[in-house]
N, C-alpha and C positions, 0 to 999 in steps of 0.2 A: 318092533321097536328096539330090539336090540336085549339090552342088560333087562334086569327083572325092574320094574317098577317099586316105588320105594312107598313102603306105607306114610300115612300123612306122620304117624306120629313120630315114625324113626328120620323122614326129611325134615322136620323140624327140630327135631334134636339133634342135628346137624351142625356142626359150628359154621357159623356166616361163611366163609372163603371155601367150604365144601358145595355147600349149597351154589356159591355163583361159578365156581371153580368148575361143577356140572353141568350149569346153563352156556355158560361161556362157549364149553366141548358142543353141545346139542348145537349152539349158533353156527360155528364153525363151520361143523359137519354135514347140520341137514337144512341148517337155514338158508345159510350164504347162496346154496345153488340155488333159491328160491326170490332171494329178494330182487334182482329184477321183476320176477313177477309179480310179488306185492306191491310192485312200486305201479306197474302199469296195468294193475289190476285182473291179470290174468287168474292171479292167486290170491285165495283168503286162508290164511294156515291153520286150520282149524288142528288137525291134527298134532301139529308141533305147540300151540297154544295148549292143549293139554297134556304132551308129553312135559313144558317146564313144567307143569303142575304135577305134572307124575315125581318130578324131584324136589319138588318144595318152593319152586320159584313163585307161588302167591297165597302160601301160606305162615312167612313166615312173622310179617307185622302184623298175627290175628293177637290182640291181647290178651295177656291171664295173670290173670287176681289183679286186673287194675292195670301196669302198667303197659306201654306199647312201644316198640323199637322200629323202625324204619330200615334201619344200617341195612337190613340183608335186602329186603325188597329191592330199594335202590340200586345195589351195586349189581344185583341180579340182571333188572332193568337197563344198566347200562351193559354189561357184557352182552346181552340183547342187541343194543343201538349201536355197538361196536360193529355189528353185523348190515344191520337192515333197521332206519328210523321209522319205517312203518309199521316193524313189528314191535318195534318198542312203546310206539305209542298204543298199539294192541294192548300189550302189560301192563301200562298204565289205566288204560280202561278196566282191565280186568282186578288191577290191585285195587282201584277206588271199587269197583262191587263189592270186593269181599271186605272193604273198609267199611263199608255201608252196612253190610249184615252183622260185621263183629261188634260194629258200635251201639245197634240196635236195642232199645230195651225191649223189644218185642221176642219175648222169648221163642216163640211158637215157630215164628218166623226165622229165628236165627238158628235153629236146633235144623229145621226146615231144610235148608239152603246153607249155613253157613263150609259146611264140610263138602258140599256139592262146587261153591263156590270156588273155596281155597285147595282145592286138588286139582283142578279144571275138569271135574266131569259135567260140571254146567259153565256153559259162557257167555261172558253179556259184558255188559259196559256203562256209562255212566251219561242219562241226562241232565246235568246240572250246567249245560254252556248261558243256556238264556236263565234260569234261577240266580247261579252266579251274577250276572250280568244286572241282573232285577235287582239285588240286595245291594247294589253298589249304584244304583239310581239310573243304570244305562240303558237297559229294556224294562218294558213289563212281561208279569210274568204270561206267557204263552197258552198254560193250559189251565182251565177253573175245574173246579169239581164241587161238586152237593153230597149231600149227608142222604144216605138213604141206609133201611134196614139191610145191617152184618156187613157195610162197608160204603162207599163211596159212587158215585158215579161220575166217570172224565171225561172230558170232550177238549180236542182244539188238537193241536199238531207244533210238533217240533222238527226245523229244518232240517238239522242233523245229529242224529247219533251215533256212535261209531263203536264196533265190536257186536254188529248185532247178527242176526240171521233166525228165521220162523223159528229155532225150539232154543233163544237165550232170551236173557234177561236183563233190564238196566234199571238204574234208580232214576229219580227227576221228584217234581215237585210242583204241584198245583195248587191255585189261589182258590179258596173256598167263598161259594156264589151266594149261600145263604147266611155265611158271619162274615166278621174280619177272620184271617188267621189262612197260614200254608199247610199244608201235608207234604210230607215224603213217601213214596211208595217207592213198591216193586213194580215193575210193567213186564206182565207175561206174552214177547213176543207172538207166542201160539194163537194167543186169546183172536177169536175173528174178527171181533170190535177194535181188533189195532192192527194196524196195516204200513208194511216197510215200501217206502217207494224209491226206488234207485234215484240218486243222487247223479246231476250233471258231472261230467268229466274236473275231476283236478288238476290243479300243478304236477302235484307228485302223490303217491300214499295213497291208488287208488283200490288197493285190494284191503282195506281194514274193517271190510262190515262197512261200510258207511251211509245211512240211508236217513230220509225224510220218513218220520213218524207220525201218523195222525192216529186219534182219539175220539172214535165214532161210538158216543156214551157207552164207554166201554167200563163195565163193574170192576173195580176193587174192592175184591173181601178186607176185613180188617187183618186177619192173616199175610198180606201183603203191605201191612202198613209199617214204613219203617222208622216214622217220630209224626207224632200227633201232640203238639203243634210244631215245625219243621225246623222254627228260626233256632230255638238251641241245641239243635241236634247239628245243625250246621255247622256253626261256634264249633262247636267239641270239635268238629269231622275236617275243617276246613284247614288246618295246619298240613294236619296229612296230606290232604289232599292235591293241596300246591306243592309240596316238596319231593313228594314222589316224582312228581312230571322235573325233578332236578336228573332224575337217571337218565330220562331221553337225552337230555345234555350232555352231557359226562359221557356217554357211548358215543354220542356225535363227534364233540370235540378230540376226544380219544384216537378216532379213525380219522377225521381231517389230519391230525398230528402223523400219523402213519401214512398217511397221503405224501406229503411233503417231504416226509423220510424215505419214498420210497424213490420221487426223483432227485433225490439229491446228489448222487452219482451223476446221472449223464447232465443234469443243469443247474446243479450247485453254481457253478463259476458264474453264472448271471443271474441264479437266485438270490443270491449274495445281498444285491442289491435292495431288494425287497424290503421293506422295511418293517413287515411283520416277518419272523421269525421262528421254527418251530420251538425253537429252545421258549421263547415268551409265554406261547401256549400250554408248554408243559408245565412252566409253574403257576402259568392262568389256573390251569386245569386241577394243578395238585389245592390250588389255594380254596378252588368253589370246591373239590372233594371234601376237604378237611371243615370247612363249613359245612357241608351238607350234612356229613355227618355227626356234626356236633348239633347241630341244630334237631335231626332224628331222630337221635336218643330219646326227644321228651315234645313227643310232637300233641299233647295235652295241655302244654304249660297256658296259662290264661296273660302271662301277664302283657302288657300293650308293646313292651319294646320286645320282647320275642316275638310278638304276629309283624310289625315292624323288618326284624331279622328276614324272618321267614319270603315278606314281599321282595324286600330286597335286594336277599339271594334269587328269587325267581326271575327276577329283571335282569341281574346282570348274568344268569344261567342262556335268557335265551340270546342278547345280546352277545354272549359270547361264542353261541354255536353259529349266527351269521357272520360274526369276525373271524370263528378257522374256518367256516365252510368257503367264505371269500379267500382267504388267504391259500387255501389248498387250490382253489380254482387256478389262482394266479400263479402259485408256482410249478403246476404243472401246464399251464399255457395252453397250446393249441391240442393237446392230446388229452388234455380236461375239458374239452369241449363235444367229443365227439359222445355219440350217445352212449357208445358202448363202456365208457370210463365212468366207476363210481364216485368222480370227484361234483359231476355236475347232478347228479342224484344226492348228493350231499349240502349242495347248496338249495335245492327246492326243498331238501326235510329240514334242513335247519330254517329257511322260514316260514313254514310250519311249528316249530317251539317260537318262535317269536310274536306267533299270532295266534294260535290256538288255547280256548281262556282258562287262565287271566291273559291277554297276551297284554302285550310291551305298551299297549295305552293307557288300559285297562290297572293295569299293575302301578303305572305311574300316576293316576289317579288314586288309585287306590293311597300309595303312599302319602299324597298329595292329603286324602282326608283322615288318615290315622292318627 
């Protein structure tokens, strides 16, 4: 790995811009060689996904004595997406787990996993796409569960989960058969009663874990239970959750901006014309940063025009990464076309933040009923 690995407690005590300032170096260094392959699935980076944890990159929004900070996570996340939007949105799956255990009243469990979590010596990811989706009236939910002695029992299947592989973990959430009311859990890849099934070919982003899950009554201890009943454990979780996925933004748009700077020597004189700009994107970019981060500071807060904020930086987060991912396309023209140029791998991950949930429908609804 190189330099010594950093204890969790000294990468936390890290000031923000050390912390992304090391992720940044790691992207650079040992990512960038790799992100074609996470894009065409040749590569799943397991390895590097625990190296950022070995510097603090998904430990640093765990909360103590109450409050919670976003700022490092994110900017972490985006010097990530600067690199490779596959592996950013890897980071994000893995920040919302360890979001999920710090939040947890379940002691047991958070003692359990939390520090496995936020180091990456365990990795997993997050199924809340169709739960999300259920609380806001657009699916139902996917998986039921019953009450049986020392835990639960789950059955049904989710289409896809991402950041998974046989010995990690993800959260999600199933409708209970014998009352009203949801559960949140942990889902232990290993367990035999859960079964990963390789997912059809994508656009882009095919090396991220991303598999079809089913739930062949498979036992949940109550040790694995991460809010019993689910719906306020959401509430509390759910700020965070949407505004972390602002990093894959902010790394995207970041690097369409360096796209466009980098032909602007040999086709400046006819890019000229264009009527988006990199100069626009940079203060696009500084403007959703300086929201994001004001908004991260206090990603707890209840009141309705903050969840409000929160939707509507995410909408215009992803809409803004297919206006530079397009915009880089076009100003490098026909040499942005070829496979071998990361400008056309930037317009597939960027709509991917536009559509991945909440995505840009979804969001707009959302707004539409707050």
């Amino acid at each position: 790995m190189g330099t010594l690995a950093l204890s969790r407690v000294e990468a936390l005590d890290q000031p923000a811009p050390s912390i992304a300032g090391e992720v940044a170096r790691i992207a650079r260094e040992q990512l960038a060689p790799l992100a074609a392959g996470v894009d065409d699935g040749s590569v799943y980076p397991a390895e590097l996904l625990r190296r950022f944890g070995e510097v603090g990159a998904w430990g640093s929004h765990v909360p103590h004595e109450g409050p919670a900070d976003l700022r490092c996570a994110i900017q972490a996340m985006a010097a990530i997406g600067e690199v490779c939007g596959a592996t950013a949105f890897m980071a994000w799956c893995q920040n919302t787990l360890v979001w999920y255990a710090a939040n947890s009243t379940n002691m047991k469990l958070a003692k359990r996993f939390g520090d496995g979590f936020s180091t990456g010596r365990l990795l997993g990811g997050t199924g809340l796409s169709n739960p999300m989706k259920s609380f806001f009236g657009i699916e139902k939910l996917k998986l039921k569960g019953r009450k049986v002695e020392g835990g639960y029992v789950v059955r049904g299947a989710l289409p896809w989960v991402s950041n998974l592989g046989p010995d990690h973990y993800f959260g999600t959430i199933f409708e209970r058969e014998d009352e009203p009311g949801t559960v949140m859990f942990l889902a232990d890849c290993a367990d035999p009663a859960i079964t990963l099934a390789p997912c059809k070919p994508f656009l882009a982003m095919d090396g991220t874990g991303t598999y079809g899950v089913q739930f062949r009554d498979a036992f949940v201890p109550d040790d694995l239970i991460l809010a019993d009943p689910a719906a306020p454990f959401v509430k509390k979780i759910r700020a965070g959750f949407i505004l972390l996925q602002a990093g894959m933004a902010l790394g995207l748009i970041r690097d369409c901006i360096n796209i466009m700077d980098e032909v602007d020597r040999p086709l400046g004189h006819i890019n000229r014309y264009l009527p988006q700009q990199p100069v626009n994107f940079r203060d696009l970019a500084a403007e959703l940063e300086a929201e994001t981060m004001a908004l991260a500071r206090d990603p707890y807060n209840e009141e309705d025009t903050y969840w409000r904020k929160v939707i509507a930086l995410r909408l215009r987060a992803g809409e803004a990464s297919v206006a530079a991912a397009h915009a880089a396309m076009l100003h490098c023209g026909a040499r942005g076309y070829l496979k071998s140029h990361r400008a056309q791998r930037r317009l597939r991950e960027a709509y991917f933040v536009a559509i991945v949930t909440p995505a840009t429908k979804q969001l707009r609804k959302m707004l539409a009923d707050a």
